[in-house]
C-alpha positions in Angstrom: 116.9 111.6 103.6 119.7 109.3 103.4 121.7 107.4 100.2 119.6 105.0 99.2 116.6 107.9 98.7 119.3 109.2 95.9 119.8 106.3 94.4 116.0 105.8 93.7 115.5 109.1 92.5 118.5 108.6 90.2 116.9 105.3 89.0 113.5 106.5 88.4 114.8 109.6 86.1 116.7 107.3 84.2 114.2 104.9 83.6 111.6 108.2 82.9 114.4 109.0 80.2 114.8 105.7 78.8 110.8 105.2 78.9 110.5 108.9 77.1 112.9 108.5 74.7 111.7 104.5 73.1 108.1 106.5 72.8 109.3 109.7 71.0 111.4 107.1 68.7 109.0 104.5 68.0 105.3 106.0 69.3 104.2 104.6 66.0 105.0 101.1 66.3 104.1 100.7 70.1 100.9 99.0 71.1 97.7 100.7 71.4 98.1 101.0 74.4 94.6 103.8 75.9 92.6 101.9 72.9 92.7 98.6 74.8 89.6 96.6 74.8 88.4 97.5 79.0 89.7 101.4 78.4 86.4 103.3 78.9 85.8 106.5 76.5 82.6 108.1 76.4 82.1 111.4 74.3 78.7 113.0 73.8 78.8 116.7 72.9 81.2 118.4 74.9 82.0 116.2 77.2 85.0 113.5 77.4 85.5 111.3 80.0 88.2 108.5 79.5 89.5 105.7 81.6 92.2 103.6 81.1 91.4 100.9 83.3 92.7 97.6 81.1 96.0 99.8 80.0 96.7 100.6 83.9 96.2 97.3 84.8 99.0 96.5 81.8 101.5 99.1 83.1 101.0 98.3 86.8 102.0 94.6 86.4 105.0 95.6 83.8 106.4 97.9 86.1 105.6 95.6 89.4 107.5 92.6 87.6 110.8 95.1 86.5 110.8 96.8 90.1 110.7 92.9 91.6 113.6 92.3 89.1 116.4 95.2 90.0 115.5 94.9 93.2 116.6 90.8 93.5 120.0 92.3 91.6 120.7 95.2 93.7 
């Protein structure tokens, strides 16, 4: 491991923090994000079986497009 394997460890705690704390402060007023139109959710008895797929497909391009961002800064 060298330096740089620190500093993205470093970075991706503090973003888990800063991610954690916006939804324990305002989990209410986010999006409905896992009841987006494309999320699969099928319950019959008892069975669940859920799917994200459309809210995946939200998070993977929001965190593509910020990862594309610090890295052109740093």
């Amino acid at each position: 491991m060298d330096q740089n394997t620190g500093k993205y460890l470093a970075w991706a705690g503090a973003m888990l923090l800063i991610v954690g704390l916006v939804i324990y402060f305002l989990g209410p007023k986010l999006p409905p994000f896992g009841r987006l139109p494309g999320d699969i959710r099928v319950e019959r008895g008892n069975f669940r079986f859920y799917a994200p797929i459309m809210t995946m497909i939200i998070v993977s391009l929001v965190l593509t497009l910020l990862i594309n961002v610090i890295k052109r800064f740093f």
